[in-house]
N, C-alpha and C positions, 0 to 999 in steps of 0.2 A: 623160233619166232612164233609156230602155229602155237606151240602150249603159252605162251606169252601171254597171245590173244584170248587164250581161254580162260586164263587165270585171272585177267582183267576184267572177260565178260563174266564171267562166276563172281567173281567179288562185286559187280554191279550188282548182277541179279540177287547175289545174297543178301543185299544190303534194300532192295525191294521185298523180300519177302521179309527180312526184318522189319523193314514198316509198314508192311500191309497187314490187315486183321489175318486171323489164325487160318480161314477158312482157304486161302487163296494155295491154290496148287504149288508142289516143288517144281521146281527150273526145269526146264530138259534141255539138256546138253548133250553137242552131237556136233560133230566132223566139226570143231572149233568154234561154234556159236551155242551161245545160250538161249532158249525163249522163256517166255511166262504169259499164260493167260490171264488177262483179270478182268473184273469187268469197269466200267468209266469211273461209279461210286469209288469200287478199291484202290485203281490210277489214283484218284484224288487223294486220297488219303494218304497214300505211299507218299507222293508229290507235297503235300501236306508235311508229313514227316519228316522229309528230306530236309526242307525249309526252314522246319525249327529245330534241326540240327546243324544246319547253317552250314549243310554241305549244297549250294547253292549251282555250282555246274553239273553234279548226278543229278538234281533236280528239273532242271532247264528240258531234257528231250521229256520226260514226263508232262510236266506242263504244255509243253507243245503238242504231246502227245492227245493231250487234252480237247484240240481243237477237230477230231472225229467225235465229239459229243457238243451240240449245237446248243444243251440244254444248261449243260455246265458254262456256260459264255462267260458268266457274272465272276463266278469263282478262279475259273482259271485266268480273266482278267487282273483278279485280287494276287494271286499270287507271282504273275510275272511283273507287275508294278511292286510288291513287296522287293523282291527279287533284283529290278533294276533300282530299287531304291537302297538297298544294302550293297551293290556291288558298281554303285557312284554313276549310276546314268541318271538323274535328278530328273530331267525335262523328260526320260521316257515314265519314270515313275510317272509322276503328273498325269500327264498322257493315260495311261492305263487307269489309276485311280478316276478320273475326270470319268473315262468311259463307262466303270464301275458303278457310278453316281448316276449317271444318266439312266441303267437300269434300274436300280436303286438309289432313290435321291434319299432314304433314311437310313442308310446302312452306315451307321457310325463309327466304326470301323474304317472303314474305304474313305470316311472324312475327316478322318484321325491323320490318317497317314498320308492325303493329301496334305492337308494343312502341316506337314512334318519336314514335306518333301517342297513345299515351296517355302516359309521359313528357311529350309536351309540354303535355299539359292538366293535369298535376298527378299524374296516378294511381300513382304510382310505385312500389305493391306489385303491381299488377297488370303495368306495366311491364316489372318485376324478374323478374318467373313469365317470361314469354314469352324476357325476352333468356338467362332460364337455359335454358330448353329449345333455343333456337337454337343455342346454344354446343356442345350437342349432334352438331353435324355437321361431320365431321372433313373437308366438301371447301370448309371455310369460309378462304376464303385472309388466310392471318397480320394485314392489314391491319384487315382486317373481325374477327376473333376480339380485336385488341388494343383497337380501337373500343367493342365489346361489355362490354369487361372495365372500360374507363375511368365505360362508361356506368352500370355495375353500383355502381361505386363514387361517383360521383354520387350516385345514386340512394341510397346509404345515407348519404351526407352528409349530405344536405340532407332525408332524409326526416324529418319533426317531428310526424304522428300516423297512427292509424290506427284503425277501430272495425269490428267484423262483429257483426250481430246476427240470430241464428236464434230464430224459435218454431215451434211442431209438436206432432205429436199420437202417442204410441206405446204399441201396446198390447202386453203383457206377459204373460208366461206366467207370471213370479214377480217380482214388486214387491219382494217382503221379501226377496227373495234366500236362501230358507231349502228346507228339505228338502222332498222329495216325501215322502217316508216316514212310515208312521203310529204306528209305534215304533224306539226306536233301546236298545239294548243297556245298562245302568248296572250298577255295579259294588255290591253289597247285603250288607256282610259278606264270606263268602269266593264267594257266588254272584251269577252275570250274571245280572240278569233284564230284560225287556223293558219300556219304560216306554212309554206309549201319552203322545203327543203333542197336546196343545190343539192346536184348527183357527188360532190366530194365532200357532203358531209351526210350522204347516207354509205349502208353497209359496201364494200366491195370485195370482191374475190379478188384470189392470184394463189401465185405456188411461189414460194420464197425457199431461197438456197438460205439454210442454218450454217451455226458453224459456232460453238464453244467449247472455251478450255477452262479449266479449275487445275488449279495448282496447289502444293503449300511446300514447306522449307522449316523443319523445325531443327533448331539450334540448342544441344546441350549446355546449359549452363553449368550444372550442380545436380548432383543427388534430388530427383523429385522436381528438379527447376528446369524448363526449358524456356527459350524461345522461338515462337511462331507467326513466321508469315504468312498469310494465305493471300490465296488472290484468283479473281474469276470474269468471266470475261463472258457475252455474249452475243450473237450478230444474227438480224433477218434482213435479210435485200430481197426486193422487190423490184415488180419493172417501173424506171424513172426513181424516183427518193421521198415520195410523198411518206410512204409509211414504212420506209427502212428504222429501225430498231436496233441501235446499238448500246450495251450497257456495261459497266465494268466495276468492282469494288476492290479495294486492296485493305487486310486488314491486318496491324503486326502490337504485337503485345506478349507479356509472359504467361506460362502455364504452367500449376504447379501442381502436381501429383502427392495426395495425400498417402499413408500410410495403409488406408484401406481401402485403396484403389479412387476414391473421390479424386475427380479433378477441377481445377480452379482457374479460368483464365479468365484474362482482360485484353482489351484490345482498341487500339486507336483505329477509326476506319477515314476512310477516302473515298467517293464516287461518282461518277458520271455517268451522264445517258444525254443521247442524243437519239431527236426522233425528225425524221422527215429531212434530216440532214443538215439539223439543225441542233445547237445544245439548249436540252431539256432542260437538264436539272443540272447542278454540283453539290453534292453533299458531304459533310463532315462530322465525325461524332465518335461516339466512342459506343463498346458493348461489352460488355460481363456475363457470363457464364457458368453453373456450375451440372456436372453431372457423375452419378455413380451405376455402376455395375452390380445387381444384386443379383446376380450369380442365374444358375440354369438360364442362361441367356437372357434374361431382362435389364432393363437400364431404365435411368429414370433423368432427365435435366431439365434446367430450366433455363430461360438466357433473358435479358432487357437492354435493348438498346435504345438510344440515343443519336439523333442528328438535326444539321440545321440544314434546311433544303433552301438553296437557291437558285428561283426559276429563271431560265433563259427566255419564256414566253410572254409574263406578266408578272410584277410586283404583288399581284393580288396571291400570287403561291409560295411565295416567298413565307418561309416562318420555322416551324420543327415538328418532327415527326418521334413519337417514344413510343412501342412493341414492348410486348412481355407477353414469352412463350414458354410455354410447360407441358413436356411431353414425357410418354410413357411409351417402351417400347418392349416385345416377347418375342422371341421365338416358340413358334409353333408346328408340333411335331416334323422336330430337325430339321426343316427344309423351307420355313415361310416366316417370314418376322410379320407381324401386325403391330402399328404403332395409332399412337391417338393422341393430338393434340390440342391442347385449347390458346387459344390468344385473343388478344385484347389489343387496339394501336387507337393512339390519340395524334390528331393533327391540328394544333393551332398555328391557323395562317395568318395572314396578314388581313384577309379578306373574311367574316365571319361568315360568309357564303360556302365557301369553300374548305372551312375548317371542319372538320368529324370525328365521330369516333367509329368505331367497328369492333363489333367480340365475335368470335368465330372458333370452329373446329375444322378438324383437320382430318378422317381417318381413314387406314389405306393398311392392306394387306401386300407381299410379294418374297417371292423364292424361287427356288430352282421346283422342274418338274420333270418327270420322264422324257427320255429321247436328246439329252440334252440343252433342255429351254428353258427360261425365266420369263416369268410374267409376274404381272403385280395390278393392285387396283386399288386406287385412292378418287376419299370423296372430299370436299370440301361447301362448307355453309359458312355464311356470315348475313351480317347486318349493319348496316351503317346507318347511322344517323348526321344532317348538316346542320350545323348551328343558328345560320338564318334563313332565311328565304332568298329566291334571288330573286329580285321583283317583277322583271318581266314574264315569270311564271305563276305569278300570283301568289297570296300572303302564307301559303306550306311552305315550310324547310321540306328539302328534300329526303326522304328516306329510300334503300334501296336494300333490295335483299340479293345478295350474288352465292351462285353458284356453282359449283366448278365438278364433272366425273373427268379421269383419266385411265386410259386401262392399255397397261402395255404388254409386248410379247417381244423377247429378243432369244439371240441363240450364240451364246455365250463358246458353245462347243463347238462354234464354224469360225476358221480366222482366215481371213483375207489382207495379205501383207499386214498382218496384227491388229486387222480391225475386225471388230466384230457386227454382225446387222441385227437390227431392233426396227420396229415400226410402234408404233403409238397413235391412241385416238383420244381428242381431249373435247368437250363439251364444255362449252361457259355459257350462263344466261346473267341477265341482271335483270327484277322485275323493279322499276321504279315508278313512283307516284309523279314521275314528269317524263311525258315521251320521250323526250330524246335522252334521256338515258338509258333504254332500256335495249336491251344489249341482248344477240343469238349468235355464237358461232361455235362453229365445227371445225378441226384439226385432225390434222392428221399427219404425222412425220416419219418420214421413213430416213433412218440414221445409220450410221456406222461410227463406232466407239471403241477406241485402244485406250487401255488403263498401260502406265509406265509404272 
């Protein structure tokens, strides 16, 4: 039984000094054990070896062995995630790669082989995020980038649903979204006078409980043919119902996948909102779409939709609303997408008061960062212009210039019963040529978010 033991540990150890560099000492063997000195660089390498000989259990106490080197953390994370993902633990792979990333959120490698190991358990929106950020790095040799591209389109084949559901708590410098101000100027005859303001129709604070879901459900037709439901849902409560904010859109139509990745849909939409506890709006319309993938992680689309809004307040809002939006999107060194958009929305109402138009951008950076975390930062400008005047403000249309920062921080790499926590800070102003539109508030939301 002793020479058993020896012939076992000698056949290990030999099979270490076969993958360790030249320099590394013979075995010593002695009353039935073998040792070998190396130092952590030559471990790795051996361990290394082993791996890509896909002798995968002589490998394992190596790798382990690993964790007396605090400096090695990164590496020897890569390889016991390679490791569990070849010998069918999926969810530890992940695990490890994830951790990998967080030291190095550019190591395209370690986001190869996530994005390998969740595709193959099903998760294919998260999949799709990682192989888009890898495509990112232009020292990715053509073999591997067409791989990538095959895999992306997969991944949109066969994907057939998806659900994220956030709740959270944010407290609010102006709920109502209404003035600071305690008079605003009215038109009285041929004289302006000041008209003092009820306290519910100036600014108010509170902290509202959030809570939204987005869905979608896409339905294989044919080769390149699908169909798609989406549908999204949003909710703020507040104390009593004055400025409770609920809103929801359902939108289902086909989408059709071109041969060079371009895709094409259309879609009938449905929607509601209710404010204050009351129905706002009902809207119905339709929107088209089109966008393409021009490869090292950029995209390009553009979309215009259509509805007819019918207001639950006044006849005077009643009429239709058309958008057209065109955006540009990159990944930036492998770990940060920046996108930039521009639009345009025309509202003819019922009311020539209340009708406008607005052109605007849109732009906002966000990725993953060391230690585990995601942040991002988006700005947004526009401009609006109103069609008439409203008389009791005197003979100006109204113009207003809006503005919007939002800058969030989540931590994607903490789960709690599979929710993840995010906080967010969002700024709006509006500066208009009539007091009481002009608009200051502050947000702030502290969230938790599970992607299904």
């Amino acid at each position: 039984m002793r020479h058993r033991h020896l012939l076992a540990a000698a056949a290990a150890v030999g099979a270490l000094a076969a993958a360790a560099p030249a320099p590394v000492a013979a075995p010593d063997c002695a009353a039935g054990y073998c040792s070998m000195r190396m130092t952590a660089a030559e471990l790795l390498i051996a361990a290394e070896q082993l791996v890509l000989n896909k002798q995968y259990e002589e490998a394992r106490p190596l790798v382990a062995a690993l964790a007396q080197a605090p400096e090695l953390a990164m590496e020897r994370q890569f390889l016991e995630g390679f490791i569990a993902a070849e010998t069918g633990d999926l969810a530890g792979a992940a695990a490890k790669f994830r951790r990998v990333l967080a030291l190095r959120p550019d190591m395209t490698r370690a986001r190869l082989e996530l994005a390998r190991a969740l595709m193959m358990q099903g998760k294919d929106k998260a999949a799709d995020y990682h192989f888009s950020l890898a495509e990112d790095d232009d020292s990715l040799p053509p073999e591997i980038a067409r791989t990538i591209y095959a895999a992306r389109g997969l991944i949109r084949e066969r994907r057939t649903w998806d659900l994220s559901l956030n709740v959270g708590l944010a407290p609010d410098s102006n709920i109502n979204n209404a003035t600071s101000d305690r008079t605003v100027d009215v038109l009285f005859g041929n004289a302006t006078l000041p008209l003092t303001l009820d306290d519910a129709a100036r600014a108010r604070t509170g902290i509202g409980q959030t809570a939204s879901v987005s869905g979608s459900v896409r339905l294989r037709l044919s080769d390149g043919l699908a169909m798609v439901v989406d549908a999204d849902g949003h909710a703020v409560n507040y104390e009593g119902r004055v400025a409770d904010d609920i809103s929801s859109l359902v939108a289902a139509g086909p989408e059709l996948t071109l041969g060079n990745g371009t895709r094409v849909s259309f879609a009938a939409t449905a929607g509601r909102r209710w404010y204050g506890g009351e129905l706002a709006t009902r809207s119905y319309g339709a929107r088209a779409g089109v966008q393409r993938h021009l490869g090292n992680g950029a995209r390009v689309a553009a979309q215009f939709d259509l509805r007819r809004l019918d207001s639950g307040f006044s006849p005077a809002y009643d009429g239709w609303q058309m958008a057209g939006y065109v955006s540009f999107e990159k990944v930036v060194r492998q770990t940060m997408v920046a996108s930039v958009t521009g639009f345009a929305r025309r509202e003819p109402l019922r009311s020539d008061a209340y009708s406008n138009t607005e052109v605007g951008v849109i732009a906002g950076i966000g990725g993953e960062l060391p230690w585990g975390l995601n942040a991002g930062f988006s700005g947004q400008a526009s401009h609006a212009t109103y069609d008439e005047a409203l008389a009791i403000f005197g003979p100006k249309p109204r113009k207003d210039l809006r503005l919007q920062a939002r800058a969030f921080l989540g931590a994607r790499s903490v789960r709690v019963a599979g929710f993840s926590p995010s906080v967010s800070y969002t700024y709006a102003s509006t500066l208009s040529n009539i007091g009481l539109y002009d608009v200051d508030r502050h947000r702030v939301e502290f969230q938790l978010a599970r992607y299904f």
